[in-house]
N, C-alpha and C positions, 0 to 999 in steps of 0.2 A: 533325599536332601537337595538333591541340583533340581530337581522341579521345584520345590519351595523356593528355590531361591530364585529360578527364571519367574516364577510368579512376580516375586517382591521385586525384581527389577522391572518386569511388564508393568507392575501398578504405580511405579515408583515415576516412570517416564511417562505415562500418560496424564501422573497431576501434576508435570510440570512442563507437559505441552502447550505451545503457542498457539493464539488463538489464527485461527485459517487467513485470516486477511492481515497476519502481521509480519511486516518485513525489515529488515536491518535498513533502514537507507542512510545513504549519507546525508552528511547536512549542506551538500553545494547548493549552489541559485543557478540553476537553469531552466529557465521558466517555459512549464509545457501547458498549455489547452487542453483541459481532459472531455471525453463527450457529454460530462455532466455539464461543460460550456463555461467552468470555470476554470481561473489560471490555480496551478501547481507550483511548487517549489522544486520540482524533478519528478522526472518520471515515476519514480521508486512511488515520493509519497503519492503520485496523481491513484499510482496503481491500488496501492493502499486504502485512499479514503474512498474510489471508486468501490470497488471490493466491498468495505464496508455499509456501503449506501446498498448491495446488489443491482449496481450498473456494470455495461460492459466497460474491461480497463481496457479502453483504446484512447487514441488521440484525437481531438477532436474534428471531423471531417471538414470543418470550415472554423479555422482560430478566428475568422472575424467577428464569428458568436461571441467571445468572451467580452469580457469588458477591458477597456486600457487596463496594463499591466501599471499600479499605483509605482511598483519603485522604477518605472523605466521616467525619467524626466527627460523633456524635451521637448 
């Protein structure tokens, strides 16, 4: 009976596993460069839509790649 039931809890968590590239992020604005060369909303999501594309999630080795950052005014 307890292996039936580790069964039904093994199958039970793997259909409601998250998919690999997904993460809790918060919703601040701290705006990072990803190596995809564009800007982020935070790190969390750079790392995320990174991941998603399979790029590496790093920071971008030169931010003057991106394009101006639209909400920075000035």
């Amino acid at each position: 009976m307890k292996a039936v039931l580790l069964i039904v809890l093994i199958a039970l968590s793997a259909t409601n596993a998250l998919p690999p590239c997904y993460r809790r992020c918060p919703k601040s604005y701290v705006p990072v460069c990803g190596s995809d060369n564009l800007w982020h909303a935070n790190i969390c999501i750079m790392r995320m839509e990174l991941c998603l594309q399979n790029l590496p999630e790093e920071l971008s080795s030169d931010p003057s790649l991106c394009p101006p950052d639209p909400r920075k005014r000035g």
